[in-house]
C-alpha positions as CSV (number, residue, x, y, z in Angstrom):
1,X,-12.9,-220.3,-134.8
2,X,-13.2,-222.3,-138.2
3,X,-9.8,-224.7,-138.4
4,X,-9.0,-227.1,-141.4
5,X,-8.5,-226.6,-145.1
6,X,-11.1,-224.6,-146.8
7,X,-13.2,-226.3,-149.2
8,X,-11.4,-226.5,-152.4
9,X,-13.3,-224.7,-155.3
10,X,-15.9,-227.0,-157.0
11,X,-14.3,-227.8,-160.8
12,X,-16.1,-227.4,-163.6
13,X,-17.1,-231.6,-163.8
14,X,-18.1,-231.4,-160.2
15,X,-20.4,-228.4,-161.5
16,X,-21.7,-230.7,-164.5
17,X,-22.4,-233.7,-162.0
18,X,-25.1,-231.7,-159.6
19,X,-26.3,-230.3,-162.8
20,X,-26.5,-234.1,-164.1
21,X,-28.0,-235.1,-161.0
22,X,-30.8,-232.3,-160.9
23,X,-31.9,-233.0,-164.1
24,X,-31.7,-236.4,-163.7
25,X,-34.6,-236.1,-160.5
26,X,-36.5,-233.7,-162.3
27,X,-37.2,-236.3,-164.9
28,X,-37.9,-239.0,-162.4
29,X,-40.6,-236.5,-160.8
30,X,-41.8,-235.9,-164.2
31,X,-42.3,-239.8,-164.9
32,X,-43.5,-240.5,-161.6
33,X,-46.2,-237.6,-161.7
34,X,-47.3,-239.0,-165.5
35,X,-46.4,-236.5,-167.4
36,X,-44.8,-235.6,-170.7
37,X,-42.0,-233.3,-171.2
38,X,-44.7,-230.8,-173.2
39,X,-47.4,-231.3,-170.4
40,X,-44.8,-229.8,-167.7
41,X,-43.1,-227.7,-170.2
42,X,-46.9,-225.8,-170.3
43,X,-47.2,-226.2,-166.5
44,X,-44.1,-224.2,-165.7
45,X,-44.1,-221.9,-168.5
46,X,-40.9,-223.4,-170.5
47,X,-40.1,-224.5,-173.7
48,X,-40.2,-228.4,-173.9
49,X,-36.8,-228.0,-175.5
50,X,-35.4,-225.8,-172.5
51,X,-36.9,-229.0,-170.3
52,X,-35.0,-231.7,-172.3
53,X,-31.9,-230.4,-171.8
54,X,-32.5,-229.4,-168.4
55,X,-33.5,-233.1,-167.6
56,X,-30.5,-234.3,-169.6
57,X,-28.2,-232.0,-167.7
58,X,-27.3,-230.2,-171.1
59,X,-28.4,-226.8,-169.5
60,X,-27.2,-224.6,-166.6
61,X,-30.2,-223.6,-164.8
62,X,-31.0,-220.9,-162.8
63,X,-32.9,-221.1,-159.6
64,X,-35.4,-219.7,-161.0
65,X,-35.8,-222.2,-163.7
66,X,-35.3,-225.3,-161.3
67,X,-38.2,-223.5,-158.9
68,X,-40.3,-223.0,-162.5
69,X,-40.2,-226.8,-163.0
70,X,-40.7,-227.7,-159.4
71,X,-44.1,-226.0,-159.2
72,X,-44.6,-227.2,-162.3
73,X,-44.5,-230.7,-160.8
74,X,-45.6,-229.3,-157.2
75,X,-42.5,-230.2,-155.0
76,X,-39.9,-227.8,-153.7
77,X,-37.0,-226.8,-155.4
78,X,-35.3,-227.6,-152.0
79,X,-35.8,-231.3,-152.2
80,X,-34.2,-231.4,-155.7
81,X,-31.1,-230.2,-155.5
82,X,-30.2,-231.4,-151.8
83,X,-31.4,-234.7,-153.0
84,X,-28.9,-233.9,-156.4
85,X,-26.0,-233.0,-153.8
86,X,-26.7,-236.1,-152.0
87,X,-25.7,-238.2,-154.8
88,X,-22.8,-236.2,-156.2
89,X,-21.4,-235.8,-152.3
90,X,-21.1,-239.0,-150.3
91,X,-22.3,-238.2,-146.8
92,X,-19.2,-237.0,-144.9
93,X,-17.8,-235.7,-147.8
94,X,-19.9,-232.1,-148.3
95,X,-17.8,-229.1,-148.2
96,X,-20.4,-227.3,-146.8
97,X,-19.4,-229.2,-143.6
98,X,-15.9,-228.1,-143.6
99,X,-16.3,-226.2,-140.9
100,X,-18.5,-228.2,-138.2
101,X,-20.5,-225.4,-136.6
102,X,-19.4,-222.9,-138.5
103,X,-23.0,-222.8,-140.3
104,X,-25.6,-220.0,-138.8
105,X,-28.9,-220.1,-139.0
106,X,-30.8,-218.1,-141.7
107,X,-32.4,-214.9,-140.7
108,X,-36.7,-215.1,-140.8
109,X,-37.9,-214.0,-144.5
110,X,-38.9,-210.3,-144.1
111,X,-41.3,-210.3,-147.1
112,X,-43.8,-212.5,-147.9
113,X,-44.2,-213.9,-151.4
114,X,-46.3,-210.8,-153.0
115,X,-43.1,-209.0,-152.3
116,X,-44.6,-206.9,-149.5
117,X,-42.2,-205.6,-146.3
118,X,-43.8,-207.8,-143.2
């Protein structure tokens, strides 16, 4: 039985601040791994200028861009953007944890990454 307010809708500068945030640690990887904008830009099959503004949180990404740049720099997308939520949400203030309890688990994957039925 879920009880308290729901989560109110994220607004449009909450939106920009994980985006901020996400670009912001994709850059840091970047620098930390020693590379240039145009070395990962050729890693993950981007455009350097597609990178820049993704880094300066100019650019609404995809998933499939922010996973792009992540192999690119060999981490997981995963880490990125909860790390990103991490600083735009205090701890205690998520409103993904609303509803304590209220989250289920995620079903096993039922293909594996070649796209083939398991």
């Amino acid at each position: 039985m879920l009880t308290g307010e729901p989560p109110a809708p994220f607004d449009q500068g909450t939106a920009w601040a994980i985006l901020a945030a996400i670009g912001g640690n994709l850059k840091q990887a970047r620098r930390a791994a020693g590379l240039t904008q145009a070395e990962l830009g050729a890693r993950a099959g981007i455009g350097t200028a597609v990178l820049c503004r993704l880094e300066l949180g100019k650019r609404m990404p995809t998933l499939l861009l922010v996973a792009q740049v992540c192999a690119g720099l060999g981490t997981s997308p995963t880490v990125v953007i909860e790390q990103a939520l991490r600083e735009v949400f205090p701890i205690g203030d998520q409103p993904w944890n609303t509803y304590p309890g209220s989250l289920m688990p995620l079903p096993e994957p039922t293909s594996n990454w070649s796209g083939n039925q398991t």
